[in-house]
FILO-439884 format. One record per residue (C-alpha): residue number from 1; residue in three letters; chain; x, y, z. Coordinates in Angstrom, 3 decimals. Example, Ala and Ser with C-alpha at 12.3 -4.5 7.8 and 13.67 -1.06 7.14 Angstrom:
2
@bake: 1 | torvex: Ala | papa: A | xx: 12.300 | yy: -4.500 | zz: 7.800 .
@bake: 2 | torvex: Ser | papa: A | xx: 13.670 | yy: -1.060 | zz: 7.140 .
This chain:
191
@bake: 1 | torvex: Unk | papa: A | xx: 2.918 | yy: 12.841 | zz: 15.445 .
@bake: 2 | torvex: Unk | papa: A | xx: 1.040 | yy: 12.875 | zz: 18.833 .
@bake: 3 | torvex: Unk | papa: A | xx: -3.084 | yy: 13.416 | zz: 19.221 .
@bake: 4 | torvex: Unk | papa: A | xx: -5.024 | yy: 13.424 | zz: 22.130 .
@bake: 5 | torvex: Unk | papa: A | xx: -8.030 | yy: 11.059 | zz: 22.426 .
@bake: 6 | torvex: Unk | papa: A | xx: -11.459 | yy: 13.230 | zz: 22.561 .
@bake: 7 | torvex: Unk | papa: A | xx: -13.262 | yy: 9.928 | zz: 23.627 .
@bake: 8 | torvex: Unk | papa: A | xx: -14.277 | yy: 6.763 | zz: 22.641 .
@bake: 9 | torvex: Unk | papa: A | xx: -15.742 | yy: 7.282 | zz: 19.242 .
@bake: 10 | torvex: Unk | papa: A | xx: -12.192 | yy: 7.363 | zz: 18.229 .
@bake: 11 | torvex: Unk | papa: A | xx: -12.072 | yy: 11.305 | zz: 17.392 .
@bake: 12 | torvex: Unk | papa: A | xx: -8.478 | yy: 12.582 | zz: 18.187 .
@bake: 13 | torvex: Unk | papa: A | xx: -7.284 | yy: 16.125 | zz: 18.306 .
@bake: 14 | torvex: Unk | papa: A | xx: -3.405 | yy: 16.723 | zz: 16.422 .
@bake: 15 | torvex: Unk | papa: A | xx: -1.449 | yy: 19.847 | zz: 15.617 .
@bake: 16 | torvex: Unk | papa: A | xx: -1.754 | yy: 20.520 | zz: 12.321 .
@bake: 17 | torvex: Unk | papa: A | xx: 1.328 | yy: 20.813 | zz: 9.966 .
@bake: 18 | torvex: Unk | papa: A | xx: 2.094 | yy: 21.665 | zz: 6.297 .
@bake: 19 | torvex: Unk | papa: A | xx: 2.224 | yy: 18.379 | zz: 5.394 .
@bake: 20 | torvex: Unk | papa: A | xx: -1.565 | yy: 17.742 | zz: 5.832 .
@bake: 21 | torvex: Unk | papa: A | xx: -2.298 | yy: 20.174 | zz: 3.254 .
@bake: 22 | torvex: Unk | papa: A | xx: -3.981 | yy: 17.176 | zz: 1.481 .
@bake: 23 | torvex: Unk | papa: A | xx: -6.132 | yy: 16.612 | zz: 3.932 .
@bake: 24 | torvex: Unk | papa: A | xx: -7.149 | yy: 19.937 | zz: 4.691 .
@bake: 25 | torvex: Unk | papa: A | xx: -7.470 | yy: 20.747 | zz: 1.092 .
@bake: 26 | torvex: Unk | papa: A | xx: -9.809 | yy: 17.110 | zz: 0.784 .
@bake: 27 | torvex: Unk | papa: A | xx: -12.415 | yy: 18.162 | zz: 3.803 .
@bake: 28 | torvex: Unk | papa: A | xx: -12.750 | yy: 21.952 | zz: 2.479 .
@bake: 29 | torvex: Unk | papa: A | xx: -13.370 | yy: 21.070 | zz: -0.572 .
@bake: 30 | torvex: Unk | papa: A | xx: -16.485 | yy: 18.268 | zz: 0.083 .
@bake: 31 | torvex: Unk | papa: A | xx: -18.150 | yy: 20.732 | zz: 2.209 .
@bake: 32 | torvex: Unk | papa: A | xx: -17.350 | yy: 24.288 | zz: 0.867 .
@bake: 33 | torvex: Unk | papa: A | xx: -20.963 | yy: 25.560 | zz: 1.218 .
@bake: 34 | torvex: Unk | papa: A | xx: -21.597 | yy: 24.130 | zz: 4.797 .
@bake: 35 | torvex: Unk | papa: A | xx: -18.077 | yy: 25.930 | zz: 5.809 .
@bake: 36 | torvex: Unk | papa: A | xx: -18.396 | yy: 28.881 | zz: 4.045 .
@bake: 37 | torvex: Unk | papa: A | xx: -21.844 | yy: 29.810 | zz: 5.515 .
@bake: 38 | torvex: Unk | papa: A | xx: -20.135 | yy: 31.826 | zz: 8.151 .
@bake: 39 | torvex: Unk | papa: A | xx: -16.432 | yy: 31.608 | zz: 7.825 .
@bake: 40 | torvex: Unk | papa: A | xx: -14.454 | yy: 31.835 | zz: 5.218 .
@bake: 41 | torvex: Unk | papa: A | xx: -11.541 | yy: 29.191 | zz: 4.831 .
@bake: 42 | torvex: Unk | papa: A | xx: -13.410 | yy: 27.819 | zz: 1.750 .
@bake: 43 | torvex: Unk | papa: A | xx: -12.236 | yy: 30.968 | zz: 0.325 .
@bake: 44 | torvex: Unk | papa: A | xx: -9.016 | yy: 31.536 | zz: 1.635 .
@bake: 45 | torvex: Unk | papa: A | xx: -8.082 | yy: 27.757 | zz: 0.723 .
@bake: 46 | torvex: Unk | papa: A | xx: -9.337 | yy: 27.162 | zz: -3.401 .
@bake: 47 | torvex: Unk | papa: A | xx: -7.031 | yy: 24.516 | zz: -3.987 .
@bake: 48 | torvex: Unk | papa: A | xx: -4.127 | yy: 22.555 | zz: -3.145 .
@bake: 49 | torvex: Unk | papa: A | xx: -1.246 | yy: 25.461 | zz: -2.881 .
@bake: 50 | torvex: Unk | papa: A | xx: -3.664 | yy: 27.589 | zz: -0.947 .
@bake: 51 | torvex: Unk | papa: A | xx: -3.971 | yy: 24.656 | zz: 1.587 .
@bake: 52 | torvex: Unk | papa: A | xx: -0.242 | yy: 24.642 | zz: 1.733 .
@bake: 53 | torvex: Unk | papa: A | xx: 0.179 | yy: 27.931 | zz: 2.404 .
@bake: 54 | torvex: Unk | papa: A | xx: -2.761 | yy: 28.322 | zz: 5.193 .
@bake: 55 | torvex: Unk | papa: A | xx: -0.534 | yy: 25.829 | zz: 6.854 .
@bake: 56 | torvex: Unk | papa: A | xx: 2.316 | yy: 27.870 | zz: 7.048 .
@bake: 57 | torvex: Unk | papa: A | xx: 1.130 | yy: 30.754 | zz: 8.200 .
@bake: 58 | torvex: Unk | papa: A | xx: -0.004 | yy: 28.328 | zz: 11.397 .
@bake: 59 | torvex: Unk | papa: A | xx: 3.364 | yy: 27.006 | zz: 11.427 .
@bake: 60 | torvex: Unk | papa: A | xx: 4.785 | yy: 30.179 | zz: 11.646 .
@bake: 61 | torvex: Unk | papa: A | xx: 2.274 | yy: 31.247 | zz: 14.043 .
@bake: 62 | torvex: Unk | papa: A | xx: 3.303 | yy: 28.425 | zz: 16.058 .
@bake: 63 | torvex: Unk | papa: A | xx: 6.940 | yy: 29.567 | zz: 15.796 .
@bake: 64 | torvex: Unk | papa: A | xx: 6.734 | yy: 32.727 | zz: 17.010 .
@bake: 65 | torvex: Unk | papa: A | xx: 3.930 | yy: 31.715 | zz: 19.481 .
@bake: 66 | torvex: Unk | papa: A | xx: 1.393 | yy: 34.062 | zz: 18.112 .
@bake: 67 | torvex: Unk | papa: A | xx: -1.347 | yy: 31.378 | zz: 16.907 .
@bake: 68 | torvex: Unk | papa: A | xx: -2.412 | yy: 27.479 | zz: 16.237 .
@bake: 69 | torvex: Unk | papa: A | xx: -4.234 | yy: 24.887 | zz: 14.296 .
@bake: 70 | torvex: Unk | papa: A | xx: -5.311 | yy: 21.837 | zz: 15.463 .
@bake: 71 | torvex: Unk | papa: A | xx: -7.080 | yy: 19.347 | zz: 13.593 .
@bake: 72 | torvex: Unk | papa: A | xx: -10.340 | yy: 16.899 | zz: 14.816 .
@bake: 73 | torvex: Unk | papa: A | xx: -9.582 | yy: 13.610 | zz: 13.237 .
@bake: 74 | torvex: Unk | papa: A | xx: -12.406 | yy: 10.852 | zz: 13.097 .
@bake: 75 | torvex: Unk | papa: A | xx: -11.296 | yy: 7.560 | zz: 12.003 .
@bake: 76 | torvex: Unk | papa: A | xx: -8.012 | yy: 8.718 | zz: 10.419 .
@bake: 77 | torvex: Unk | papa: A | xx: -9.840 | yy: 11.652 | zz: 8.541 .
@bake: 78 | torvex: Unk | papa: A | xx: -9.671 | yy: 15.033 | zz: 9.065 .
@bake: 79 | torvex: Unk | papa: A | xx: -13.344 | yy: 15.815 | zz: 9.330 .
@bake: 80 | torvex: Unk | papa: A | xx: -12.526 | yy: 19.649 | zz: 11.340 .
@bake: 81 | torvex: Unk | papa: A | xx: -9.919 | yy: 22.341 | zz: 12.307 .
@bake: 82 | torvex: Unk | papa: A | xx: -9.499 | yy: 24.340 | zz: 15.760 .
@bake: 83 | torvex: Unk | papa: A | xx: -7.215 | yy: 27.093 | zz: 16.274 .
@bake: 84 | torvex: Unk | papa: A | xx: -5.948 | yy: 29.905 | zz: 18.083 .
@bake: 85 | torvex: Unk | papa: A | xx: -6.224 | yy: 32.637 | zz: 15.386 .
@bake: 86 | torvex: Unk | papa: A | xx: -4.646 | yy: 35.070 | zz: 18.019 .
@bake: 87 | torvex: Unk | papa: A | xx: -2.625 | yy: 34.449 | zz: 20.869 .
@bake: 88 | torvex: Unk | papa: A | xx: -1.172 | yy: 37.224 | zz: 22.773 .
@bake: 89 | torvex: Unk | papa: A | xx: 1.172 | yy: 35.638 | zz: 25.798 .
@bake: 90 | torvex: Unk | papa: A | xx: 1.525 | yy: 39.512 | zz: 26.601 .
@bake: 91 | torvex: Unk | papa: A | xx: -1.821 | yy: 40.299 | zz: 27.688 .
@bake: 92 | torvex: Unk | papa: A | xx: -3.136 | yy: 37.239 | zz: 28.404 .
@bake: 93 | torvex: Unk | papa: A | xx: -5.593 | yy: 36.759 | zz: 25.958 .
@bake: 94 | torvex: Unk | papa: A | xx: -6.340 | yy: 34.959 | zz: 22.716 .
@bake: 95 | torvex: Unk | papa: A | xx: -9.180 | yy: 33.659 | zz: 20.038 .
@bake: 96 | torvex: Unk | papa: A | xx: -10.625 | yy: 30.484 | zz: 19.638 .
@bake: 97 | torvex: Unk | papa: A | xx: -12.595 | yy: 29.496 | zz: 16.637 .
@bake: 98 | torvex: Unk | papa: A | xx: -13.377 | yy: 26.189 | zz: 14.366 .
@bake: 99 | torvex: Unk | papa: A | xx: -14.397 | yy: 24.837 | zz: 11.394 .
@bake: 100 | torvex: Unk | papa: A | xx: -16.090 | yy: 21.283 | zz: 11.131 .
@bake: 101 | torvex: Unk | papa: A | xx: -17.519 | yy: 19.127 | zz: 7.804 .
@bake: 102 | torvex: Unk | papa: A | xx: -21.494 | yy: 18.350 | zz: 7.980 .
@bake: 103 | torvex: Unk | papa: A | xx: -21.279 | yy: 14.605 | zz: 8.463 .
@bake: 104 | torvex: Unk | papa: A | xx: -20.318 | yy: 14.745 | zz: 11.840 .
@bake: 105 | torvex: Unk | papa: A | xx: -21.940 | yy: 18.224 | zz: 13.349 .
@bake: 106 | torvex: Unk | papa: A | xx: -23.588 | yy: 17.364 | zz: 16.104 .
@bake: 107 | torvex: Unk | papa: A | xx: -21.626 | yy: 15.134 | zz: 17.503 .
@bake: 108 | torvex: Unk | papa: A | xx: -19.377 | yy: 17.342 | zz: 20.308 .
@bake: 109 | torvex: Unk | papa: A | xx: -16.476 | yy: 17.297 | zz: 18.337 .
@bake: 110 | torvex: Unk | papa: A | xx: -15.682 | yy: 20.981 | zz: 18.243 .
@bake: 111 | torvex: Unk | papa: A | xx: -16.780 | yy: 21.288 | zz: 22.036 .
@bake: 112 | torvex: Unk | papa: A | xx: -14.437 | yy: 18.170 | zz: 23.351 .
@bake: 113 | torvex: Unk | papa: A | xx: -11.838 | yy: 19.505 | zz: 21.271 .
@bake: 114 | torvex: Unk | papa: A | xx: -11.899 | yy: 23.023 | zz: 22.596 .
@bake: 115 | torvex: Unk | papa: A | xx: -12.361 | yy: 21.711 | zz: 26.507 .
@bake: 116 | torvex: Unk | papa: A | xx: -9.111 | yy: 20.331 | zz: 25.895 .
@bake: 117 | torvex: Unk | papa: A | xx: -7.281 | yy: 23.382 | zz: 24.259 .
@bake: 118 | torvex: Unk | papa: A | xx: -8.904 | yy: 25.443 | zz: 26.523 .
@bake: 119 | torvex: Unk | papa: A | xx: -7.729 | yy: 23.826 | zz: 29.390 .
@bake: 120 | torvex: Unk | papa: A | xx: -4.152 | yy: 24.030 | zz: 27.713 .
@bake: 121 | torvex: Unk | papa: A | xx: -4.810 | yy: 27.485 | zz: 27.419 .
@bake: 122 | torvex: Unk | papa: A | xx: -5.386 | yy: 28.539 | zz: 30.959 .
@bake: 123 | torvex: Unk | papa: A | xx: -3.332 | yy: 26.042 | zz: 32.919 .
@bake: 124 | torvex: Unk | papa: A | xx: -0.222 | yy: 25.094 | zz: 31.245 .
@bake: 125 | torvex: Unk | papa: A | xx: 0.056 | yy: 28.427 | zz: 29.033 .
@bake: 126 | torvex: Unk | papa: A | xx: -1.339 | yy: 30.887 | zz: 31.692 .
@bake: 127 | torvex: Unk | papa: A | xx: -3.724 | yy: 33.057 | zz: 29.288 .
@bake: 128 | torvex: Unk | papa: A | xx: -6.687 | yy: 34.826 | zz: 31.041 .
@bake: 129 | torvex: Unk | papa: A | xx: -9.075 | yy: 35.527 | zz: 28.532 .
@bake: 130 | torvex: Unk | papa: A | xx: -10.168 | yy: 32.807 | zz: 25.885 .
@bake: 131 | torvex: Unk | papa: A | xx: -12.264 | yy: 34.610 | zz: 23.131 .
@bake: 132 | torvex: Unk | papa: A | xx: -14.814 | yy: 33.472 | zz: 20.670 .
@bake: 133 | torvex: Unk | papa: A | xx: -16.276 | yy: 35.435 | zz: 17.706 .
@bake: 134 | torvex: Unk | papa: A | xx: -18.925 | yy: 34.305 | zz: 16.003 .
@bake: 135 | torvex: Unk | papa: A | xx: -22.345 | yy: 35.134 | zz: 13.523 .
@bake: 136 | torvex: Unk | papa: A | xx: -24.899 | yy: 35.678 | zz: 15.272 .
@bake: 137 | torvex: Unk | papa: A | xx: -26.940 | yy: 33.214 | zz: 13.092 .
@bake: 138 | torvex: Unk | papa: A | xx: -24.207 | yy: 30.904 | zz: 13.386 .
@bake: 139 | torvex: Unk | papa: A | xx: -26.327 | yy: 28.815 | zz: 15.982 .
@bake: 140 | torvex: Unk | papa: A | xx: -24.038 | yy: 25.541 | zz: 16.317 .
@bake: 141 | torvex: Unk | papa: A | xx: -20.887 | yy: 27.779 | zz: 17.133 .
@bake: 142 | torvex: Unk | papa: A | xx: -22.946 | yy: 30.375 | zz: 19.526 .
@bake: 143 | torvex: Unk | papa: A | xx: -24.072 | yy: 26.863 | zz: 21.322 .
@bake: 144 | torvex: Unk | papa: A | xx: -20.285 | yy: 25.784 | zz: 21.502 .
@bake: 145 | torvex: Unk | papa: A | xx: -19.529 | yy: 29.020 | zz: 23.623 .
@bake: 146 | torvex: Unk | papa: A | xx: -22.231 | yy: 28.162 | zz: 25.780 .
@bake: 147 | torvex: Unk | papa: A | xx: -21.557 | yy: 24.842 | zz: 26.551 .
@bake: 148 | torvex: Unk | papa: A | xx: -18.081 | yy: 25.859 | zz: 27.024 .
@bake: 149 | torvex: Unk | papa: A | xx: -19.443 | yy: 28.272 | zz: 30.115 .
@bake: 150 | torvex: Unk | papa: A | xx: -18.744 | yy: 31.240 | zz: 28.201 .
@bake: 151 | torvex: Unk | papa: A | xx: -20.441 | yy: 34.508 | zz: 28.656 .
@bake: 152 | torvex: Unk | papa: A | xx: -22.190 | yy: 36.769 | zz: 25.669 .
@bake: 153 | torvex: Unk | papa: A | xx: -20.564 | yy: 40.104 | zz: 25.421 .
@bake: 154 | torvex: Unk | papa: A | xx: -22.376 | yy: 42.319 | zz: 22.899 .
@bake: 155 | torvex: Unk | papa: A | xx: -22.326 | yy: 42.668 | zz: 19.381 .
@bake: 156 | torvex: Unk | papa: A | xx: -20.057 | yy: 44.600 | zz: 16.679 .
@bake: 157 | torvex: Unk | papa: A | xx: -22.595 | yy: 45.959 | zz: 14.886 .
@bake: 158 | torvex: Unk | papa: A | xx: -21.938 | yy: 45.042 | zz: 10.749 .
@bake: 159 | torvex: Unk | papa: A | xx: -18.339 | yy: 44.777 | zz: 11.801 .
@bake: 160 | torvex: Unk | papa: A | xx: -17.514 | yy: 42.704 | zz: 9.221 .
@bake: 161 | torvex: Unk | papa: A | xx: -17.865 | yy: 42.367 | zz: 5.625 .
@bake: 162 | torvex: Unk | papa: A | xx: -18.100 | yy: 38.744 | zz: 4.279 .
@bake: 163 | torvex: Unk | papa: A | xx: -19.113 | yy: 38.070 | zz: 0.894 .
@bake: 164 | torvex: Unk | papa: A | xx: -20.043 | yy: 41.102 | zz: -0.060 .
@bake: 165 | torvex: Unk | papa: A | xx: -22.612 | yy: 41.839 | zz: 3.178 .
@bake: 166 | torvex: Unk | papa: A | xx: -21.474 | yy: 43.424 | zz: 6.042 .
@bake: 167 | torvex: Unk | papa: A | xx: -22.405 | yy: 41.284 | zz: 9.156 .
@bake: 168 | torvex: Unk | papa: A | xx: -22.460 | yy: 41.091 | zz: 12.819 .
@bake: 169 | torvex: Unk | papa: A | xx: -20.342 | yy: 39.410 | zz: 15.262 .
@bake: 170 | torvex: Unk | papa: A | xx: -20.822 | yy: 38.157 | zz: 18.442 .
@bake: 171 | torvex: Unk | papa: A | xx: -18.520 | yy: 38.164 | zz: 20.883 .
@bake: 172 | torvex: Unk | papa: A | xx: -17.942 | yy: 35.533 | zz: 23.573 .
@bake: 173 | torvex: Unk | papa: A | xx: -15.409 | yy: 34.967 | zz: 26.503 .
@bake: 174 | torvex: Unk | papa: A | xx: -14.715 | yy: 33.032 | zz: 29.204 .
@bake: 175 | torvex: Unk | papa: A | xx: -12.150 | yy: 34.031 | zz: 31.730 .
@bake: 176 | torvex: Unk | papa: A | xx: -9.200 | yy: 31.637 | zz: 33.514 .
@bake: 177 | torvex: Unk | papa: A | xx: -11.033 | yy: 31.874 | zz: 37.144 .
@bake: 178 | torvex: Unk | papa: A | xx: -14.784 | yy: 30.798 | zz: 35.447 .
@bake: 179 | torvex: Unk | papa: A | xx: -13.309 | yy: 27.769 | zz: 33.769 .
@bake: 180 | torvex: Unk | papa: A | xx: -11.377 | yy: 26.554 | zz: 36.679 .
@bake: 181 | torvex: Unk | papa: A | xx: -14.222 | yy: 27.185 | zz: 38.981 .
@bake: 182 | torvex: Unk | papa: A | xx: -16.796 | yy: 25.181 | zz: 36.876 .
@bake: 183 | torvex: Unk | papa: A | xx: -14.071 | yy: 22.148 | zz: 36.006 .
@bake: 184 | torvex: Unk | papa: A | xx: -14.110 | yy: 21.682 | zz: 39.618 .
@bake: 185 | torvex: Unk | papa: A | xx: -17.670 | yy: 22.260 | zz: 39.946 .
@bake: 186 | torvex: Unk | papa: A | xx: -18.554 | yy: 19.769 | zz: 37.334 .
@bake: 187 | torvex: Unk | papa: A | xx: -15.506 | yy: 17.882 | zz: 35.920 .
@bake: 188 | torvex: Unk | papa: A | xx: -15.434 | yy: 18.091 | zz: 31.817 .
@bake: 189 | torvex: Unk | papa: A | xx: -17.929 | yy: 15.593 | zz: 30.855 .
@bake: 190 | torvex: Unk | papa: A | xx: -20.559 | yy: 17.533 | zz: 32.426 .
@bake: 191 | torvex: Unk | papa: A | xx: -19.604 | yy: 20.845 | zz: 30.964 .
């Protein structure tokens, strides 16, 4: 298994495979109601088999090159998930998007994570458009896309129906040019 340092608190970022449907399952389940606020993999992943099978669909996204999860690891636990829930080598562009347990909000993880996919993303994998969709009362994932230099869109008006309520979604971009321009601007700390 390989990971990728995301500093020196040692949080690492690693592909996620069926095999860490433990894991998964473990972190969704301690903080259902923080994760479920706005997104809902509590839902899609009750219990152990559901993990399991949330996994494969990402491997098989991998497979055919049509998706990703990654997880954010923090001292050997998984305490957070990042993926490409679309990726579309066609046109170009694809969605970004996270989950991440309470304990450690707050701490960067999502947006050192993403810096790194992102940059994955534009330079190695030549995408164009990186988007992110998000509640607008989601506040610590509409502060990810800014620190991330991404630009505000609009809003889908009650777009979508979670829970029962139809809600709106933000959406969020940032383009191949912007993020190269302000990595050499300000290097990735500073982002």
């Amino acid at each position: 298994m390989y990971a990728t340092s995301l500093g020196d608190d040692g949080a690492e970022l690693r592909p996620m495979e069926v095999w860490h449907a433990e894991a998964m399952f473990a972190a969704i389940d301690g903080a259902r109601d923080f994760i479920g606020q706005y997104v809902g993999l509590p839902d899609a992943v009750p219990d152990l088999d559901a993990a399991r099978a949330y996994l494969k669909r990402y491997a098989d996204k991998r497979a055919t090159d049509s998706g990703s999860l990654h997880g954010i690891w923090l001292d050997g636990r998984l305490v957070g998930g990042l993926l490409f829930r679309i990726w579309d080598t066609e046109t170009g562009t694809c969605e970004a998007g996270c989950w991440l347990v309470p304990e450690v909000a707050g701490r960067g993880l999502v947006t050192r994570g993403m810096r790194v996919l992102l940059d994955w993303a534009f330079d190695e994998r030549g995408m164009h458009r990186v988007e992110w969709q998000v509640a607008p009362a989601n506040q610590p994932s509409v502060n990810v896309a800014r620190r991330l230099g991404m630009s505000r869109e609009g809003v889908l008006r009650e777009n979508f129906p979670y829970r029962g309520v139809r809600q709106d979604t933000e959406i969020w971009s940032v383009l191949a040019p912007e993020w190269r321009a302000a990595r050499a601007r300000t290097g990735h700390s500073d982002r």
